[in-house]
C-alpha positions as CSV (number, residue, x, y, z in Angstrom):
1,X,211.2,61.9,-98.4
2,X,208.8,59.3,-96.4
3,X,207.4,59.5,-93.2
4,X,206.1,56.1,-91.7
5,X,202.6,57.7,-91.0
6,X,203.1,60.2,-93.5
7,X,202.0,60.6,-97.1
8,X,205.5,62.2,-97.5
9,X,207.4,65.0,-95.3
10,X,204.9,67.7,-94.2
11,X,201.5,65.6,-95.8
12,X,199.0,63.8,-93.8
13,X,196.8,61.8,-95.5
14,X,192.8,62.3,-94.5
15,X,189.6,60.9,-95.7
16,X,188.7,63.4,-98.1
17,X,192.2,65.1,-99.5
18,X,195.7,66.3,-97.3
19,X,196.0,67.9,-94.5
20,X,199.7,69.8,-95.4
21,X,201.4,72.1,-93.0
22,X,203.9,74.6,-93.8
23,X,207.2,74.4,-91.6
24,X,207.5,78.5,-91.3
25,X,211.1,79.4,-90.2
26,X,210.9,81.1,-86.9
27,X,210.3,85.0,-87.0
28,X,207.8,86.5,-89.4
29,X,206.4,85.8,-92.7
30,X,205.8,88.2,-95.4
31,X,202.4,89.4,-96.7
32,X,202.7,88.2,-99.6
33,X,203.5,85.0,-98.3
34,X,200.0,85.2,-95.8
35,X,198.1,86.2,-99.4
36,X,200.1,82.7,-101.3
37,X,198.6,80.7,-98.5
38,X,194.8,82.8,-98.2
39,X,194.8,81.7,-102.3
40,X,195.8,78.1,-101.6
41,X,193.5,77.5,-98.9
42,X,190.6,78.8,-101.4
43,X,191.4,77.9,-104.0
44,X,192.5,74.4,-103.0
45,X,191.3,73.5,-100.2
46,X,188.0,74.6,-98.0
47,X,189.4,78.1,-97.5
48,X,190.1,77.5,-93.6
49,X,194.1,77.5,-91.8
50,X,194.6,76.3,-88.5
51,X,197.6,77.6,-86.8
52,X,199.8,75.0,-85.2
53,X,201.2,74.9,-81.2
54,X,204.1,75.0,-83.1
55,X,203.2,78.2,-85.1
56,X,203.5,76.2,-88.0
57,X,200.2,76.5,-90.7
58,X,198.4,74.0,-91.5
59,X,195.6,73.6,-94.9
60,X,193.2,71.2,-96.1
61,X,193.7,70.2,-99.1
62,X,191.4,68.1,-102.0
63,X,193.7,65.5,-103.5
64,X,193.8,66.4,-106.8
65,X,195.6,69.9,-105.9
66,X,198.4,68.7,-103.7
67,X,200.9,69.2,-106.5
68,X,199.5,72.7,-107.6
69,X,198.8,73.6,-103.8
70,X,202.7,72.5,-102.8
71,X,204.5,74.1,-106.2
72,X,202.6,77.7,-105.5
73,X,204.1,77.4,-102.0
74,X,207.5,76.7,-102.6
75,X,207.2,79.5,-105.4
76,X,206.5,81.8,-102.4
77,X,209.6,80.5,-100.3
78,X,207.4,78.3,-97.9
79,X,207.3,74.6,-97.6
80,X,206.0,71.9,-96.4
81,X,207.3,69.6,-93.1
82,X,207.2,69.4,-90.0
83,X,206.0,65.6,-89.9
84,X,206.9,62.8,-88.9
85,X,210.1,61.2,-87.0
86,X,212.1,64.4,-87.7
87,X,213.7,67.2,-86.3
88,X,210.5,69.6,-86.1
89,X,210.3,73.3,-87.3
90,X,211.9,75.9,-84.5
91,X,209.6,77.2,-82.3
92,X,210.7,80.8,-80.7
93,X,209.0,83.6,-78.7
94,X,209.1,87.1,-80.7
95,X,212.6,87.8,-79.2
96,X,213.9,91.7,-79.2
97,X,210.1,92.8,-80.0
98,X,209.1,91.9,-76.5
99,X,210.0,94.2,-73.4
100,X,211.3,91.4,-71.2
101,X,213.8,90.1,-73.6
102,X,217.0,89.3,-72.7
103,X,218.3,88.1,-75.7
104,X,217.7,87.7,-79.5
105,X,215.6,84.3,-79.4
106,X,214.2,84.9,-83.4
107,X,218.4,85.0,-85.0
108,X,219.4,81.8,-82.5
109,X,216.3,80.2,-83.5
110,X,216.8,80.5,-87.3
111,X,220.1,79.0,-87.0
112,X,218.9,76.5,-85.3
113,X,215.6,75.9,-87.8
114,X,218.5,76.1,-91.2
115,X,220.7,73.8,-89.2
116,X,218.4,70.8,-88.1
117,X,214.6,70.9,-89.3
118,X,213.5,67.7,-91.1
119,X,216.3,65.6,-89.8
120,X,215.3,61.9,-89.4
121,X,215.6,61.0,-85.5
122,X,214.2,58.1,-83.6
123,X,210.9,60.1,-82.8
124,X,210.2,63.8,-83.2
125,X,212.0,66.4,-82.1
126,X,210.9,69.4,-80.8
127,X,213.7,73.0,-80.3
128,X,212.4,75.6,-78.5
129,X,213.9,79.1,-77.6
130,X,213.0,81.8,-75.4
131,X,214.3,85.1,-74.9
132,X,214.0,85.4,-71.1
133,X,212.7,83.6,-67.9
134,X,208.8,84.3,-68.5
135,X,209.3,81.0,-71.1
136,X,206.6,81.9,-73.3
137,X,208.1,79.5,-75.9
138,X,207.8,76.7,-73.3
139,X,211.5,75.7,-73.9
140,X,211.7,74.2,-70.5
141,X,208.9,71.7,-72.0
142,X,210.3,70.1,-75.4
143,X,213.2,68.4,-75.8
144,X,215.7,70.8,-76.4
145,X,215.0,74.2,-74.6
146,X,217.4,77.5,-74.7
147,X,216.3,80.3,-72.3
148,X,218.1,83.4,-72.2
149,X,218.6,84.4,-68.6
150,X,220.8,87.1,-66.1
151,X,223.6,85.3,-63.9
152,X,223.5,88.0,-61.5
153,X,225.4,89.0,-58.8
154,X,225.1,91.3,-55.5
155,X,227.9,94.1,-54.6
156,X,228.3,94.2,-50.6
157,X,229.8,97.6,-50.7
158,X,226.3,98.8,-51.9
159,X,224.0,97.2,-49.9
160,X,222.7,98.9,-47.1
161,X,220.9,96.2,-45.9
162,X,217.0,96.8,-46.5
163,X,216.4,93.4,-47.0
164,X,214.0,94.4,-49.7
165,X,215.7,92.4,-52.2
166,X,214.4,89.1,-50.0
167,X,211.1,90.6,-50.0
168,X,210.9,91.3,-53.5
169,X,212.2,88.1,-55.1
170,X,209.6,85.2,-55.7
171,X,211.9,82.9,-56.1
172,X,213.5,83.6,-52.9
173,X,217.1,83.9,-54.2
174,X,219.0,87.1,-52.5
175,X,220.9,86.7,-49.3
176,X,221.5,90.2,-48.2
177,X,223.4,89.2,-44.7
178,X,225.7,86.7,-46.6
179,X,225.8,89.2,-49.8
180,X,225.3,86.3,-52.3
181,X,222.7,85.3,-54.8
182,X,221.4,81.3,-54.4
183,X,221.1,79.1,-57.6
184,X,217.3,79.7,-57.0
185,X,217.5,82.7,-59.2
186,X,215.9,82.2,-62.7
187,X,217.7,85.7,-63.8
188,X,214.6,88.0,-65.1
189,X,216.5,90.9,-63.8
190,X,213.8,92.0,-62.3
191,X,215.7,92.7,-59.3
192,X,218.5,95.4,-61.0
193,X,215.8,98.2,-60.8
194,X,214.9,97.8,-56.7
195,X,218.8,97.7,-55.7
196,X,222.2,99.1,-56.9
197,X,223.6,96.2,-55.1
198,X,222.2,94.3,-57.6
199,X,224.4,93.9,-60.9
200,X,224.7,91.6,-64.2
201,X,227.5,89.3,-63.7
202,X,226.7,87.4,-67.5
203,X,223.8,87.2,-69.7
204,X,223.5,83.6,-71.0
205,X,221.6,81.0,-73.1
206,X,220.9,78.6,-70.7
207,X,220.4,74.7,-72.1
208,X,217.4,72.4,-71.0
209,X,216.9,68.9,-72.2
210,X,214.7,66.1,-72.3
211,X,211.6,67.9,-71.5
212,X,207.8,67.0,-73.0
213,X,204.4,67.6,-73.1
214,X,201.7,65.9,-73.7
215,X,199.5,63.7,-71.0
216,X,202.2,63.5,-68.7
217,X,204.5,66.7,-69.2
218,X,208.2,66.5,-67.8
219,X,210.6,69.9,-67.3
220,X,214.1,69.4,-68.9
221,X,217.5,68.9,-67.1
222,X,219.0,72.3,-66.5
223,X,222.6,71.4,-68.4
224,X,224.3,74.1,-69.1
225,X,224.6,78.0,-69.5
226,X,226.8,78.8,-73.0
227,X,227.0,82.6,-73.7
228,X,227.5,82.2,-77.7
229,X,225.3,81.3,-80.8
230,X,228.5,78.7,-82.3
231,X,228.3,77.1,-78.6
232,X,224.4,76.4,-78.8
233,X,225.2,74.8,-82.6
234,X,227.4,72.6,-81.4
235,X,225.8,71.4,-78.0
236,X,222.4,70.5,-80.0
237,X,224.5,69.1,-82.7
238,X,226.0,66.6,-79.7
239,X,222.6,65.8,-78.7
240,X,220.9,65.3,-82.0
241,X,224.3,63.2,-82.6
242,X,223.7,61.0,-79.9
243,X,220.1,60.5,-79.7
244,X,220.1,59.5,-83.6
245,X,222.8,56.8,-82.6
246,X,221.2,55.6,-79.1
247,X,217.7,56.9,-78.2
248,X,214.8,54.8,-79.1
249,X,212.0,57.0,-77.5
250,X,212.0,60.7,-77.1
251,X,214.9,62.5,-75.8
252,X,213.1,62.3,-72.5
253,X,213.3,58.7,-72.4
254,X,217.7,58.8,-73.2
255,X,218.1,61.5,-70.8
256,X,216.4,59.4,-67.9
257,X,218.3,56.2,-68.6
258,X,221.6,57.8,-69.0
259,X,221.0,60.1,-66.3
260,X,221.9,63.3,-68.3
261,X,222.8,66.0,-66.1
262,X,225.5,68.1,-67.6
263,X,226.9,68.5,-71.2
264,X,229.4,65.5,-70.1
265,X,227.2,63.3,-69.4
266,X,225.7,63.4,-73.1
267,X,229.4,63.1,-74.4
268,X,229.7,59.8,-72.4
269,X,226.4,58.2,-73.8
């Protein structure tokens, strides 16, 4: 497998050897897979790692040792990717470990990583996946972004009219005379401990595309909220689908031209 700049899937060719990098699969490693890559990098390469934005690992490697370097890795259940005009390795916050999440971001983002990584697209492709609103995964910022989120939803029968919910909420969402909720709400849940008016309609995965980084970043399109794993499979499996067949840049560029707004939209490319 061949990457145009690529020395093949995962390799980057340098002056003085390989720099290789390990596609990890979202999560955690094992120890004994952090002592497989402390002996490659010694005994291979100059003993140094550099952790990727992507959490990804990657080693520098002396020419004559890619084989050995690549065969002691796979031996260990890691390998090499990442690369390339491909699907790129999953990228997820720590999920259920973390206080503020909402949902599990780690099992969604395995799925994802088992399903897609290292498939050829038009340019790379990044998947990211938070488990709340806080976005420390940057989801909202790569070209396929799931954040799990609160739709929530306010009880008039309960509220007795404070109006501390307004004060409290930074995004300026709650409407305690009208007893509604405004689609300004990024659904932390923050609110549900200052008000028992306050209540959890849904807890959803909601869908961003066509976001980037890089010298000029872009925010995805907002276009959709699914409430199942199966429904995020399919939805990125429609995306990937179409941006194979039609995009020519990044995702960015297909969701701009076609106007994307709404999982319809990307049906009707």
């Amino acid at each position: 497998m061949f990457c145009d700049q690529n020395y093949k899937f995962g390799v980057l060719p340098k002056k003085d050897g390989f720099m290789i990098r390990i596609s990890l699969k979202p999560g955690y490693i094992t120890s004994k897979q952090l002592d497989t890559i402390s002996h490659v990098a010694n005994h291979y390469g100059d003993g140094r790692a550099h952790i990727t934005n992507r959490q990804g690992i990657e080693l520098k490697i002396k020419h004559e040792y890619l084989e050995d370097a690549e065969k002691l890795l796979n031996e260990s259940g890691l390998k090499l990717g990442s690369t390339g005009k491909r699907i790129r390795q999953v990228k997820s916050c720590i999920g259920l470990e973390c206080q503020n999440s909402i949902g599990d971001a780690i099992s969604i983002a395995e799925r994802l990583h088992n399903e897609f990584e290292g498939i050829w697209v038009p340019k790379k492709l990044k998947i990211n996946i938070s488990a709340c609103p806080n976005d420390c995964a940057w989801a909202k910022f790569c070209d396929i972004g799931i954040i799990f989120r609160y739709i929530i939803g306010m009880d008039y029968k309960n509220c007795s009219g404070c109006g501390k919910c307004e004060e409290f909420c930074e995004a300026g969402a709650p409407n305690w005379r009208a007893h509604t909720i405004s689609e300004k709400c990024i659904g932390t849940g923050e609110c549900l401990k200052l008000c028992g008016a306050l209540h959890v309609k849904e807890k959803v995965m909601a869908i961003y595309v066509g976001g980037k980084g890089g010298k000029f970043p872009k925010m995805g399109r907002h276009i959709s909220n699914v409430k199942t794993e199966d429904e995020i499979i399919d939805i990125v499996d429609l995306i990937v689908e179409k941006y194979a067949k039609y995009g020519k840049k990044r995702i960015y560029d297909l969701v701009k031209e076609y106007n994307v707004n709404t999982i319809e939209d990307i049906e009707n490319i």
